[in-house]
N, C-alpha and C positions, 0 to 999 in steps of 0.2 A: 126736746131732748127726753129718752124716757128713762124712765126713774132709775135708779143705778143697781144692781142684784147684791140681798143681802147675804153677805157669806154668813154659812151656820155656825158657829160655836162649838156644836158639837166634837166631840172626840171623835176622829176615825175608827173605822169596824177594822180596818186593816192600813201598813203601809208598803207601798213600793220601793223596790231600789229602783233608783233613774240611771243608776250605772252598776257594772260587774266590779268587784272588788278581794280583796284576803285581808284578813286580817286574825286576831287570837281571841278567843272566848276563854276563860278559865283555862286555860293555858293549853288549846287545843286551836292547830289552825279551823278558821273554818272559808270558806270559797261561797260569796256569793252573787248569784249572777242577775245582770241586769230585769227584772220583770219577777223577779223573785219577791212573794209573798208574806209581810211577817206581821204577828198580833201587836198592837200597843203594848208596853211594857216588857216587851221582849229583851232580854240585855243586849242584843245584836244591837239593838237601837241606841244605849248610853255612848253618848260619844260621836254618835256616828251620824247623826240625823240626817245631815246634809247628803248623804247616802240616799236616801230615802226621801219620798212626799208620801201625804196622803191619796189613797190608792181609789178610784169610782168603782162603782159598783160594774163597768164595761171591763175593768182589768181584773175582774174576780174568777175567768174564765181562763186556763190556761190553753184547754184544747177543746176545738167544738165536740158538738154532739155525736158525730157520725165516728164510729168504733175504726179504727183502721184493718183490723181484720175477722172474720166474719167467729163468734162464738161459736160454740161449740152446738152441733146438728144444725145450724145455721149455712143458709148460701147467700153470698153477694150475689149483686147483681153483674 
């Protein structure tokens, strides 16, 4: 059997929400949606974790590389 993988300790660089949600920050709604990106410490997070996990480094990308319309003096293909 091979050896079991040691989970890190370390803190998260970021967390995810695993689902879309509302809720009130300092007394302002706020709307957030599932894949949505937030720092440790963030107040969104007091209360709320279960909202959220620790986020990989794969879910740091919201939209690939390729621009969806061509810059300016620029042509698509």
């Amino acid at each position: 059997m091979p050896p079991a993988k040691k989970q890190s300790k370390a803190k998260p660089e970021l967390y995810i929400a695993n689902q879309s949600f509302s809720t009130m920050l300092d007394g302002e709604p706020i709307g957030v949606h599932k894949g949505d990106l937030v720092a440790p410490g963030h107040p969104i997070l007091k209360g709320r974790m279960n909202f959220f996990e620790p986020a990989e480094p794969k879910d740091y990308v919201k939209f690939g590389l390729e621009s969806a319309t061509a810059a300016p003096g620029e042509k698509r293909d």
